[in-house]
C-alpha positions as CSV (number, residue, x, y, z in Angstrom):
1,X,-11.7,32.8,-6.8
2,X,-11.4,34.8,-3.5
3,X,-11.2,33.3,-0.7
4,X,-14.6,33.9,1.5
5,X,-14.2,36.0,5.0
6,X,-16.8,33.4,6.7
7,X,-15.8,29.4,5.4
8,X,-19.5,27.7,4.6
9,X,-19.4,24.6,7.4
10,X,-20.5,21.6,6.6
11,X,-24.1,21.0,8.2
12,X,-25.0,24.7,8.1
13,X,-27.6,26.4,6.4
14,X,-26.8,29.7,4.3
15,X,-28.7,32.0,1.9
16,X,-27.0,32.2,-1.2
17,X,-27.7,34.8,-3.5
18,X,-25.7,36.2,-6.9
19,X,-27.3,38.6,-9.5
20,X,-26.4,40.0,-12.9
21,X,-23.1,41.8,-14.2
22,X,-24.4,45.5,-13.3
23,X,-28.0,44.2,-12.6
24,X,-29.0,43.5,-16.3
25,X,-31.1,40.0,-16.9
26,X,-29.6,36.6,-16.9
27,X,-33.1,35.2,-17.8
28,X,-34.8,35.9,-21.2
29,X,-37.4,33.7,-22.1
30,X,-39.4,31.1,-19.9
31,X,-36.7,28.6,-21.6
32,X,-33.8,30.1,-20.2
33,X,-35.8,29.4,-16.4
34,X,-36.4,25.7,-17.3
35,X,-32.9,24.8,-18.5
36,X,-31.8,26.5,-14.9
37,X,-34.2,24.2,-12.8
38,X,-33.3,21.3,-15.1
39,X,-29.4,22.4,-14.2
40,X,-30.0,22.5,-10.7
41,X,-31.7,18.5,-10.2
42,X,-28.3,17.5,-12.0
43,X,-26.2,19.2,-10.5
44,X,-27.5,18.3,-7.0
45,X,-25.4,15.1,-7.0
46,X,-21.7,16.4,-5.6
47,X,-19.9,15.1,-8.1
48,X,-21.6,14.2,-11.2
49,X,-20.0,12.2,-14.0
50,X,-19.8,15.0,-16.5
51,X,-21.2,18.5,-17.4
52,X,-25.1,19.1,-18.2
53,X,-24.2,19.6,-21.8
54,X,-22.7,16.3,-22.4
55,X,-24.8,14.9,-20.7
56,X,-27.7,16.7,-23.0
57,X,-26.0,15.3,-25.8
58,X,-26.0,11.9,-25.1
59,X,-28.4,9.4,-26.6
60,X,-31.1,8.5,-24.6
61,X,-30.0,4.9,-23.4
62,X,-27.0,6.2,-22.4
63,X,-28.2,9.5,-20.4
64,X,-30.1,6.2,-18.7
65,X,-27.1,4.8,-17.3
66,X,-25.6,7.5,-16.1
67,X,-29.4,8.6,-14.4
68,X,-29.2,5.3,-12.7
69,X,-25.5,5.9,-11.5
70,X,-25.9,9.6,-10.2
71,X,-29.0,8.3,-8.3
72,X,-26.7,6.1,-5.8
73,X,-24.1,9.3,-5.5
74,X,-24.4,12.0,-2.9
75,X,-25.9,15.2,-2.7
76,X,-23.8,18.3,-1.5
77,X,-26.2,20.1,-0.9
78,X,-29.8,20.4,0.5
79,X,-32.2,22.6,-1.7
80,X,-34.9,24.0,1.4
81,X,-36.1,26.8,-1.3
82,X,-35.5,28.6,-4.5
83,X,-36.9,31.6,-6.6
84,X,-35.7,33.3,-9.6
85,X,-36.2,36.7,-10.8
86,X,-35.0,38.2,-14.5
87,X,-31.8,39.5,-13.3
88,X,-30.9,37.5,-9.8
89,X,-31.7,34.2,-7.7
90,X,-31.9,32.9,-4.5
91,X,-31.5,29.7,-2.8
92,X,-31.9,28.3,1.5
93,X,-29.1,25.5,1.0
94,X,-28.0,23.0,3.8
95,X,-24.5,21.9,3.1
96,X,-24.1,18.1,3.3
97,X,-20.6,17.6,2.5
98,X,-17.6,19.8,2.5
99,X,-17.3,22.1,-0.4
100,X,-21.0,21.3,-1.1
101,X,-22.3,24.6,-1.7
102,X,-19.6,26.1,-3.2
103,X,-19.4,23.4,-5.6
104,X,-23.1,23.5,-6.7
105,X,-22.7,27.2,-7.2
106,X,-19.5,26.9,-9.5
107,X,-21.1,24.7,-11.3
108,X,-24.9,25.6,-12.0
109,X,-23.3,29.3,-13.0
110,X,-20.9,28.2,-14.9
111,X,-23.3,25.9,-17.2
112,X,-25.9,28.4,-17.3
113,X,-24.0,31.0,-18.3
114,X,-22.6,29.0,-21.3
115,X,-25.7,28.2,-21.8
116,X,-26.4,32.0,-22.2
117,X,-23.7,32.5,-23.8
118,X,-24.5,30.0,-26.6
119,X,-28.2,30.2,-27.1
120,X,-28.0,34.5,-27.0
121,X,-24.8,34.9,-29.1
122,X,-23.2,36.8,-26.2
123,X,-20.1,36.4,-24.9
124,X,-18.4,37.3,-21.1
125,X,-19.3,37.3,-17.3
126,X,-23.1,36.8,-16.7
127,X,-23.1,37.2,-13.0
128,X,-21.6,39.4,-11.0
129,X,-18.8,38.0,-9.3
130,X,-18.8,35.2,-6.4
131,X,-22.2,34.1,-5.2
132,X,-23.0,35.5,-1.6
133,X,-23.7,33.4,1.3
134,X,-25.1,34.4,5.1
135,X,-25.4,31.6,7.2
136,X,-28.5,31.2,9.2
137,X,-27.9,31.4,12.5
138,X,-31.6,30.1,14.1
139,X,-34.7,28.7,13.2
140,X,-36.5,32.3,13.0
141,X,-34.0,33.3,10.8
142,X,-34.2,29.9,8.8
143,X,-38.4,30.8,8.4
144,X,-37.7,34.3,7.4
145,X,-35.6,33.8,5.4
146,X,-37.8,31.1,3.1
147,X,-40.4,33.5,3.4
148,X,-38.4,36.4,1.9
149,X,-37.1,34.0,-1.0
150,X,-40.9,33.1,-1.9
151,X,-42.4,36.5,-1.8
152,X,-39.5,37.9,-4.0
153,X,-41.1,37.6,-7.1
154,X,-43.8,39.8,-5.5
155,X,-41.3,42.3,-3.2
156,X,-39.6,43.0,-6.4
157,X,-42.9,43.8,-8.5
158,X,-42.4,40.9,-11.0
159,X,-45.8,40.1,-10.4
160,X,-48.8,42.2,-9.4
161,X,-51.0,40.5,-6.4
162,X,-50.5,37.6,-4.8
163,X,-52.5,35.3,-6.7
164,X,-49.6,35.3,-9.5
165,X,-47.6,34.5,-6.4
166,X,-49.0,31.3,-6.1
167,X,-48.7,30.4,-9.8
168,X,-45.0,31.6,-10.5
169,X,-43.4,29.4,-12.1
170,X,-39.9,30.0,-11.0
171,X,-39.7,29.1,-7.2
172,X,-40.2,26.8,-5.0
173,X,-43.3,28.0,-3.6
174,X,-45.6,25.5,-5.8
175,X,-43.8,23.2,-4.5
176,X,-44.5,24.0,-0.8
177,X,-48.4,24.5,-1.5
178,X,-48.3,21.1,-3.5
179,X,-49.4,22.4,-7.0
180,X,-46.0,22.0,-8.8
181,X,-44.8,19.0,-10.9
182,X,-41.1,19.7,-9.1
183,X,-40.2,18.1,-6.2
184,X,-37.0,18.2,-5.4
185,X,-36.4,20.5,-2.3
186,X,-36.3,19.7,1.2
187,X,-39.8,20.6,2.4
188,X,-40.3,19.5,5.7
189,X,-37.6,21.4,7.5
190,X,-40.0,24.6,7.5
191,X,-43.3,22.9,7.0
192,X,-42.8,20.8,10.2
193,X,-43.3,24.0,11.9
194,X,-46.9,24.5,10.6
195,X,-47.2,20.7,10.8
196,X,-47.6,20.6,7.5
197,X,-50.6,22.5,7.0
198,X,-49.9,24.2,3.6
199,X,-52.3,26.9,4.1
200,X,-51.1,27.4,7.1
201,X,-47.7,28.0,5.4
202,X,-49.4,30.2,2.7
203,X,-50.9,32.3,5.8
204,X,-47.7,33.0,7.0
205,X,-46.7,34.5,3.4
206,X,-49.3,36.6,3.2
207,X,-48.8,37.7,6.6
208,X,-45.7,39.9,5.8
209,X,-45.9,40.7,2.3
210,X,-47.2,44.2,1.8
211,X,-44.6,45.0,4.9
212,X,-41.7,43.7,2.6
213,X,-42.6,45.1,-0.3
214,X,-42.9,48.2,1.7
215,X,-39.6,48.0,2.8
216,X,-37.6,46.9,-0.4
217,X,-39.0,50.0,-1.9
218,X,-37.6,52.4,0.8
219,X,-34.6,50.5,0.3
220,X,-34.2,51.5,-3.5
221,X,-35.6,55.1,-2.5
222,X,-32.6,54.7,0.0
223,X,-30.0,53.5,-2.7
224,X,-30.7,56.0,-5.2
């Protein structure tokens, strides 16, 4: 793997992003979205005991022990938000321990892609190279940032209005209006600032939405 022109610090915060080989779909079915999110709780302990798919294999009492040993192991990371779309993803990580990041990358890719692999009889690269990462260098960053990860699905036309917003399945935006099963991100780093107030929070969504889907689309008019 090449090595990175910026090193990710630990105690930073970064936007990490990756997307499919020549923008085609790494998710196909609502399936392949739920083994991802399932992939990323496990592999939010730095090192766990083995890969997801021994780990799926496992009987049941035994999948039990080693739930109640990666519980007393450390997290690498911090997941602040989340959202995927058919052919990319974004996360807002906080690195906790050296390598953190990197490591939860590497391995969430490489089990989903096997994964992939498997379950769609295809073979080869999924993604399309190393995952990006831009650290955030301020708190006004850090809130546009989150914002811009929950209003992907809309910016990219995914979904329509922003009612579907709310009930997308695929980010961590249910999470932060508290109408999700999920919880596993780091919420009150950028709730704090609305004190909590998840409508507040919502406000602030809708606030620039239209803008950035305005702007993504000069973007691709740009590109092409």
């Amino acid at each position: 793997m090449p090595l990175r022109k910026t090193p990710i610090v630990t105690g930073q915060t970064y936007h990490v992003f990756n997307r499919g080989v020549n923008k085609q779909p790494i998710f196909f079915t609502p399936r392949n979205y739920e083994r991802a999110i399932d992939s990323i709780k496990y592999y939010l302990t730095y090192k766990p005991p083995l890969s997801y798919s021994r780990y799926l294999k496992l009987p049941e009492e035994i999948r039990k022990e080693i739930n109640n040993r990666i519980i007393k192991l450390e997290k690498g990371v911090q997941i602040i938000s989340y959202s995927f779309m058919p052919n990319h993803f974004h996360f807002l990580l906080k690195q906790l321990l050296d390598d953190g990041i990197t490591q939860f990358i590497r391995n969430l890719e490489i089990s989903y892609t096997k994964y992939i692999n498997k379950r769609h009889n295809r073979t080869g690269q999924l993604l399309q190279g190393p995952f990006k990462a831009i650290i955030i260098e301020d708190d006004d960053q850090l809130m546009h940032v989150c914002r811009y990860i929950h209003l992907n699905p809309y910016t990219s036309f995914i979904i329509n209005n922003l009612d579907e917003l709310k009930s997308y399945n695929w980010s961590s935006l249910k999470e932060y209006l508290s109408i999700a099963n999920e919880d596993f991100c780091t919420k009150d780093i950028i709730l704090s600032t609305f004190k909590n107030n998840k409508d507040k929070y919502w406000e602030f969504i809708v606030n620039q939405a239209d803008y950035q889907r305005k702007l993504d689309k000069i973007k691709h008019l740009i590109l092409e």
